[in-house]
KOLVEX-76280 format. One record per residue: residue number from 1; residue in three letters; x, y, z of N, C-alpha, C in turn. Coordinates in pm, 1 decimal, decimal comma, padded with zeros to 6 digits, always signed. Atoms other than C-alpha are relative to their C-alpha. Layout:
BEGIN
[site NUM "ala" [X Y Z] [X Y Z] [X Y Z]]
...
This chain:
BEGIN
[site 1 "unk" [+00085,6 -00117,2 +00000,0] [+00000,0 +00000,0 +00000,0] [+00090,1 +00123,4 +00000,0]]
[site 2 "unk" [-00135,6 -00110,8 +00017,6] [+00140,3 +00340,9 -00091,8] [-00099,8 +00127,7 +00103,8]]
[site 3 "unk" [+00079,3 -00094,6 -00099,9] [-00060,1 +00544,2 +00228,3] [+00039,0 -00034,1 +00117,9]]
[site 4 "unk" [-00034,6 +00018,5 -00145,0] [-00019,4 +00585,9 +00587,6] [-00163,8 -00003,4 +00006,9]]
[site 5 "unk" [+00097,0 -00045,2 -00018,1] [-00384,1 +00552,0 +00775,9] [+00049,0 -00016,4 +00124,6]]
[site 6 "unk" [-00010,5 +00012,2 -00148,7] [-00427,7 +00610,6 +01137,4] [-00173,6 +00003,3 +00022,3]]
[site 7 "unk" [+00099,0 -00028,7 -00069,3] [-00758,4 +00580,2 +01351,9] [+00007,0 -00014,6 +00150,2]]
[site 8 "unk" [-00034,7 -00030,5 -00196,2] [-00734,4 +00761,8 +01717,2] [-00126,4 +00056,9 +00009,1]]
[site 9 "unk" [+00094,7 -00064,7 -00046,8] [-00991,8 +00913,6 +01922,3] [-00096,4 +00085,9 -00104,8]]
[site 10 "unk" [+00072,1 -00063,0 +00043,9] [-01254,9 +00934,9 +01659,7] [+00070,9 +00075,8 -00122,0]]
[site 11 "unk" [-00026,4 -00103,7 +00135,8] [-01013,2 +01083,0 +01379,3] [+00083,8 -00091,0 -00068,1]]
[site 12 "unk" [-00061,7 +00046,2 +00125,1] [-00911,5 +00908,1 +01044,6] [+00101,3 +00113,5 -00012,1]]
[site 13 "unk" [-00021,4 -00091,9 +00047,6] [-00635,1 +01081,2 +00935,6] [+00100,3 -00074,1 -00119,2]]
[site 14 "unk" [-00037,9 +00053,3 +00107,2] [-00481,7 +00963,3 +00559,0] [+00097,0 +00054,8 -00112,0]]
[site 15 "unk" [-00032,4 -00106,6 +00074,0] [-00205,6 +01119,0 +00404,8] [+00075,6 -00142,3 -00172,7]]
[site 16 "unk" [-00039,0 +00060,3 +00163,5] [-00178,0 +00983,0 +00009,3] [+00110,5 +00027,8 -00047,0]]
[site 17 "unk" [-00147,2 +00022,0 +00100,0] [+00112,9 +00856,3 -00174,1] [-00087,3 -00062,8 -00136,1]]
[site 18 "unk" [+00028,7 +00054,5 +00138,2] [-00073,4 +00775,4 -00485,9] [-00119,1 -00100,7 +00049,6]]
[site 19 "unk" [+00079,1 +00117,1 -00025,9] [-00379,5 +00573,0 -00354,0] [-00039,7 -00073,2 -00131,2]]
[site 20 "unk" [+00070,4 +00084,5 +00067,0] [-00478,9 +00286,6 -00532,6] [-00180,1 -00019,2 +00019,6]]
[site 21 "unk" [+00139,1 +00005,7 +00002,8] [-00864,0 +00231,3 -00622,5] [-00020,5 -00074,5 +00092,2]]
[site 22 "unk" [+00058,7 +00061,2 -00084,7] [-00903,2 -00035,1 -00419,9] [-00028,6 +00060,2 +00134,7]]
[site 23 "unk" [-00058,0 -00093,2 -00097,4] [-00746,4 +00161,0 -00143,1] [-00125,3 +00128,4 +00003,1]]
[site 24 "unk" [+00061,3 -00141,0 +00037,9] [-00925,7 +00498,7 -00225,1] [-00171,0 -00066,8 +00037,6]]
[site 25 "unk" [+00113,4 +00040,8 -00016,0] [-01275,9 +00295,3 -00234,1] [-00077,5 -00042,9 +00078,5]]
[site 26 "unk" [+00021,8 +00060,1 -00122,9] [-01238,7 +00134,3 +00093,1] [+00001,1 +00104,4 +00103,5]]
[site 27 "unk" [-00005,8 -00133,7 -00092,7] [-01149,1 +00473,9 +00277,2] [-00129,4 +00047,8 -00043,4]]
[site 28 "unk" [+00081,2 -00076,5 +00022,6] [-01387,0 +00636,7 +00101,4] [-00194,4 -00060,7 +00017,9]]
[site 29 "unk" [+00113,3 +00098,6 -00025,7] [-01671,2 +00399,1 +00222,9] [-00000,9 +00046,5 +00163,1]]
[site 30 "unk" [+00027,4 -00015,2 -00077,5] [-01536,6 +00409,3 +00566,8] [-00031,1 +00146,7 +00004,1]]
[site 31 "unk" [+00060,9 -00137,9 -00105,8] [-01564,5 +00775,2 +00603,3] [-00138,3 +00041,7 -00060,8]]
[site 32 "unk" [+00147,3 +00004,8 +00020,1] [-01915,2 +00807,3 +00433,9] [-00081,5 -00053,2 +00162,4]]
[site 33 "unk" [+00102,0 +00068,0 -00068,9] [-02036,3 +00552,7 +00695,0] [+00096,3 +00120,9 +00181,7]]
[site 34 "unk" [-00059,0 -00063,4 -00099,7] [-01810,9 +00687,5 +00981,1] [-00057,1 +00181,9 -00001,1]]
[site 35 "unk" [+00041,9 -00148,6 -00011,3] [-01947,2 +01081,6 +00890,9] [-00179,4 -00046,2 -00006,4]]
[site 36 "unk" [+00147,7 +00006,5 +00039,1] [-02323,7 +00963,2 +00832,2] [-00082,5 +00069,7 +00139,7]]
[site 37 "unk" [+00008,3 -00055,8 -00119,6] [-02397,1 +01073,3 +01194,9] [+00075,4 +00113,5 +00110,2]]
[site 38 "unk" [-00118,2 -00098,7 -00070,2] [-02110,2 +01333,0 +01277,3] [+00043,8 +00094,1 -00106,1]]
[site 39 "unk" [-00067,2 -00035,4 +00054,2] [-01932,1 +01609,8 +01114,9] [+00097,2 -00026,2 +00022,8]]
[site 40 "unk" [-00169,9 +00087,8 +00017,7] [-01589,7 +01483,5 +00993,2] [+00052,7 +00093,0 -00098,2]]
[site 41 "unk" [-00103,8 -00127,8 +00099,7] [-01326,6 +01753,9 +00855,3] [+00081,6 -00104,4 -00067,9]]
[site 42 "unk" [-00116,1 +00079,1 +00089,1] [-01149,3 +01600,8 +00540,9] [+00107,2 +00105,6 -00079,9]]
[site 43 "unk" [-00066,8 -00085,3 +00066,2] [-00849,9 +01803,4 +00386,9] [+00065,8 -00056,0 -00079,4]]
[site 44 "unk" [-00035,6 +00041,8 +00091,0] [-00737,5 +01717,8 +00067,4] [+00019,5 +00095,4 -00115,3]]
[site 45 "unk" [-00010,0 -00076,9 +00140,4] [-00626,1 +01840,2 -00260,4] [+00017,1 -00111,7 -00144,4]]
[site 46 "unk" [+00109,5 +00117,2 +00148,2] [-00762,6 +01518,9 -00461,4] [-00145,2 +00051,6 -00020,6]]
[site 47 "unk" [+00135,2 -00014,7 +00015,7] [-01046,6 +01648,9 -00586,8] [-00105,3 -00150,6 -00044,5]]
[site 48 "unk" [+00168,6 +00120,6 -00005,6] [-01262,9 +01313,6 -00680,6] [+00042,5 -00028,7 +00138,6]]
[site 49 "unk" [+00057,0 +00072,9 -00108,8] [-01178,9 +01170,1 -00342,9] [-00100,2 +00130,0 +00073,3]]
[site 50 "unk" [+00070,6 -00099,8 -00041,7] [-01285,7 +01505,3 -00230,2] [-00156,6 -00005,9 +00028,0]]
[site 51 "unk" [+00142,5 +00008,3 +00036,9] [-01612,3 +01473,3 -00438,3] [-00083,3 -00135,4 +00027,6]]
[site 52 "unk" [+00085,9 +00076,8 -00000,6] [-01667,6 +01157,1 -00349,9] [-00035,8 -00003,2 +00155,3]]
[site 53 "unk" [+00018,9 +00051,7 -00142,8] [-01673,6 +01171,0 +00048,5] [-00076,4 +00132,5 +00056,2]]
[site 54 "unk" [+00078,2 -00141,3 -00050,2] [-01801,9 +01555,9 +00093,3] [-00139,8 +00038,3 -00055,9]]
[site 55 "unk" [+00088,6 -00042,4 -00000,1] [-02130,7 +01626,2 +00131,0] [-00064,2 +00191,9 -00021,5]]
[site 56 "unk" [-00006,3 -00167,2 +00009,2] [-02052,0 +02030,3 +00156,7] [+00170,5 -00024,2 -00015,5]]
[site 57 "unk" [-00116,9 -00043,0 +00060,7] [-01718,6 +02162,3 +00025,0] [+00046,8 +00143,4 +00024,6]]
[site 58 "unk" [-00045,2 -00155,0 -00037,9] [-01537,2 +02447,8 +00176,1] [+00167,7 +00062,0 -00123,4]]
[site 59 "unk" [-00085,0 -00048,9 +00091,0] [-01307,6 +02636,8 -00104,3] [+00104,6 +00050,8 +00038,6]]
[site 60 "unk" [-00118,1 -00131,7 -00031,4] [-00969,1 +02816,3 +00010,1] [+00090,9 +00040,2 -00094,8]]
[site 61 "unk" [-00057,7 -00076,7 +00112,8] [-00843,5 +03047,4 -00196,6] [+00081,2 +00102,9 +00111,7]]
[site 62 "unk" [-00100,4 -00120,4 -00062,5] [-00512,8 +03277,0 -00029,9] [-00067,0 -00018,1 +00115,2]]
[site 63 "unk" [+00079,5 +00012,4 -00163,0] [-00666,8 +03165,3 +00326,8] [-00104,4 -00003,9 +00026,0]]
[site 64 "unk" [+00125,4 -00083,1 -00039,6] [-00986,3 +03276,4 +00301,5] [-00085,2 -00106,5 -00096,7]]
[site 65 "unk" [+00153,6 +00065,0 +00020,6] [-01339,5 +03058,6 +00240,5] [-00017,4 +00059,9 -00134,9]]
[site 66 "unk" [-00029,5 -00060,7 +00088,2] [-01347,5 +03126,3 -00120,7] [-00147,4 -00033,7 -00063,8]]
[site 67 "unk" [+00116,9 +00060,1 +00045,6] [-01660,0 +02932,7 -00217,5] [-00066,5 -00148,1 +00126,4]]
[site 68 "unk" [+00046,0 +00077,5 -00061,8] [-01893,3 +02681,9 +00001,8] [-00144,2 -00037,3 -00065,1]]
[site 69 "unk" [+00129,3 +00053,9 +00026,4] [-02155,7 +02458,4 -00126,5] [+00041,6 -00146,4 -00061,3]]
[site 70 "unk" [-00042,0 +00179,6 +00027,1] [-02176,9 +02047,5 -00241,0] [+00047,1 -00002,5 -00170,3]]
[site 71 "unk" [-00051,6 +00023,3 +00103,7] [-02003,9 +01936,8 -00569,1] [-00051,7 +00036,1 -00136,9]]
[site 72 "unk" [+00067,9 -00012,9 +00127,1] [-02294,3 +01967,9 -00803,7] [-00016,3 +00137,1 -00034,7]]
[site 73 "unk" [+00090,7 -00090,2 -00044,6] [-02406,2 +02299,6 -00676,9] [+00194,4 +00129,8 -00066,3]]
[site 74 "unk" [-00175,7 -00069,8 +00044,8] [-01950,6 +02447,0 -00723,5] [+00025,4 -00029,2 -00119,9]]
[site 75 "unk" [+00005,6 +00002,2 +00176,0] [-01959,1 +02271,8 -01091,8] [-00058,2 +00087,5 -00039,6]]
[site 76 "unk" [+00043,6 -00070,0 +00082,0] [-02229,5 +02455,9 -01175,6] [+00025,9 +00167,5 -00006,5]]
[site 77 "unk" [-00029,2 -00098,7 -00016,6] [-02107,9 +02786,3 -01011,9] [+00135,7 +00051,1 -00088,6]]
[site 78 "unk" [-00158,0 -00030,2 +00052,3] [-01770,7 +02777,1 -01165,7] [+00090,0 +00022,9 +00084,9]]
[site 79 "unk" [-00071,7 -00080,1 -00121,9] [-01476,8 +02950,9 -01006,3] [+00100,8 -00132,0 +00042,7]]
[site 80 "unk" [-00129,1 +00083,9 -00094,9] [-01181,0 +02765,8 -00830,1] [-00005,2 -00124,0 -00017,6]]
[site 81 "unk" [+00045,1 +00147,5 -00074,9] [-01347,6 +02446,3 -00729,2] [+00008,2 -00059,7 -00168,5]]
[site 82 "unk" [-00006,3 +00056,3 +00107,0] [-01418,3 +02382,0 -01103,7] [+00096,8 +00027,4 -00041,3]]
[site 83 "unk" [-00101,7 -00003,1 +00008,2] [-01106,9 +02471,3 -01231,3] [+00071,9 -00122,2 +00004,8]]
[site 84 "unk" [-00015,8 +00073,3 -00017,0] [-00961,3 +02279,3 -00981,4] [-00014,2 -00187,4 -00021,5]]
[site 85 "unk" [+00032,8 +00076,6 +00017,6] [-01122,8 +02021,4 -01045,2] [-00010,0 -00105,3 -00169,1]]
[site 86 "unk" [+00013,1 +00081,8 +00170,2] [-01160,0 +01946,2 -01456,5] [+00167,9 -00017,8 -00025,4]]
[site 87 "unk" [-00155,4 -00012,5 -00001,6] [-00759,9 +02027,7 -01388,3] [+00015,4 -00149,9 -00006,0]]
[site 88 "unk" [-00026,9 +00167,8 -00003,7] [-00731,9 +01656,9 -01256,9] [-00084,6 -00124,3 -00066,5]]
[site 89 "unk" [+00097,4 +00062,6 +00089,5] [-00990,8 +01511,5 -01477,5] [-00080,5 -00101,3 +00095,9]]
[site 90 "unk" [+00068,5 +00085,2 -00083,4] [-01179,9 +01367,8 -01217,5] [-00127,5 -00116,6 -00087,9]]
[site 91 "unk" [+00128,3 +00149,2 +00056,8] [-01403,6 +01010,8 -01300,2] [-00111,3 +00041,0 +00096,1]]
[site 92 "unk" [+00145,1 -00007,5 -00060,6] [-01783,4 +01150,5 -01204,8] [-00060,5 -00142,5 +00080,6]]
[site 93 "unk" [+00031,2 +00115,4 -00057,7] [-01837,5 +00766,3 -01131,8] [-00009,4 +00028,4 +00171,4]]
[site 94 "unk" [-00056,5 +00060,0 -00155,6] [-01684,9 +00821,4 -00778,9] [-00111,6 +00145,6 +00080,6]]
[site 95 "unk" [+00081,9 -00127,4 -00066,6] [-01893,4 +01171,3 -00693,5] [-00065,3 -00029,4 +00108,8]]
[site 96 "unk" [+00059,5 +00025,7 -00102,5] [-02049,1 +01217,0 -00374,0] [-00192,8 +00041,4 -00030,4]]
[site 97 "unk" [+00148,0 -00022,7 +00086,2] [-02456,6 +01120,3 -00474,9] [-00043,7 +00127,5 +00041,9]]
[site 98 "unk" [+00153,0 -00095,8 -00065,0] [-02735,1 +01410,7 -00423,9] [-00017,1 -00085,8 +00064,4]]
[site 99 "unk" [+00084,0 +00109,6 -00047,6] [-02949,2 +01393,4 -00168,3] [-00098,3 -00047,5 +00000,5]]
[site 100 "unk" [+00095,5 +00108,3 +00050,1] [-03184,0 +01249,4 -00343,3] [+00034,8 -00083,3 -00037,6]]
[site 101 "unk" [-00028,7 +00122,6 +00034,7] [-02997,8 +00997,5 -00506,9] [+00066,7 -00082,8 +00080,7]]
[site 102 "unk" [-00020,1 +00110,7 -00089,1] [-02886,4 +00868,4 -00167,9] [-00078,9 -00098,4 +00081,4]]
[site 103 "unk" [+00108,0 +00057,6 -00040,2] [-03185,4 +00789,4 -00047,6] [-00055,1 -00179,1 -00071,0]]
């Protein structure tokens, strides 16, 4: 495996060397189920794992909250997040559903 994970008092914390899918699919499961009842701060600069585990999405641009709202809602706004994001060509497959389509 090319990652460190740790789990202490309640905090995943995962710093990526290149995750593998399998890898990436299995984290990104536990912290879905592990946040389903809690807020859970994730910091990253992968945008699909990003999109696939965040329900809301906080933007920083030069320090400062640059944009906030969920994946579908920052595509369609433009600005940073998209950018960022078509930058790494992210696979939509992995996106974090609406919530309607989690239901």
């Amino acid at each position: 495996m090319t990652g460190a994970h740790q789990m202490t008092s309640g905090r995943l914390v995962w710093r990526s060397l290149g995750m593998l899918r399998p890898v990436r699919a299995r984290l990104t499961g536990v912290i879905r189920g592990y946040a389903r009842d809690r807020t859970c701060v994730v910091i990253s600069h992968d945008m699909d794992f990003i999109a696939a585990v965040a329900d809301r999405i906080l933007v920083l641009e030069h320090g400062r909250i640059a944009q906030v709202a969920d994946h579908h809602a920052l595509m369609a706004e433009g600005g940073l997040y998209k950018r960022l994001h078509e930058a790494q060509n992210v696979d939509p497959g992995l996106v974090y559903p609406r919530p309607s389509e989690a239901d």
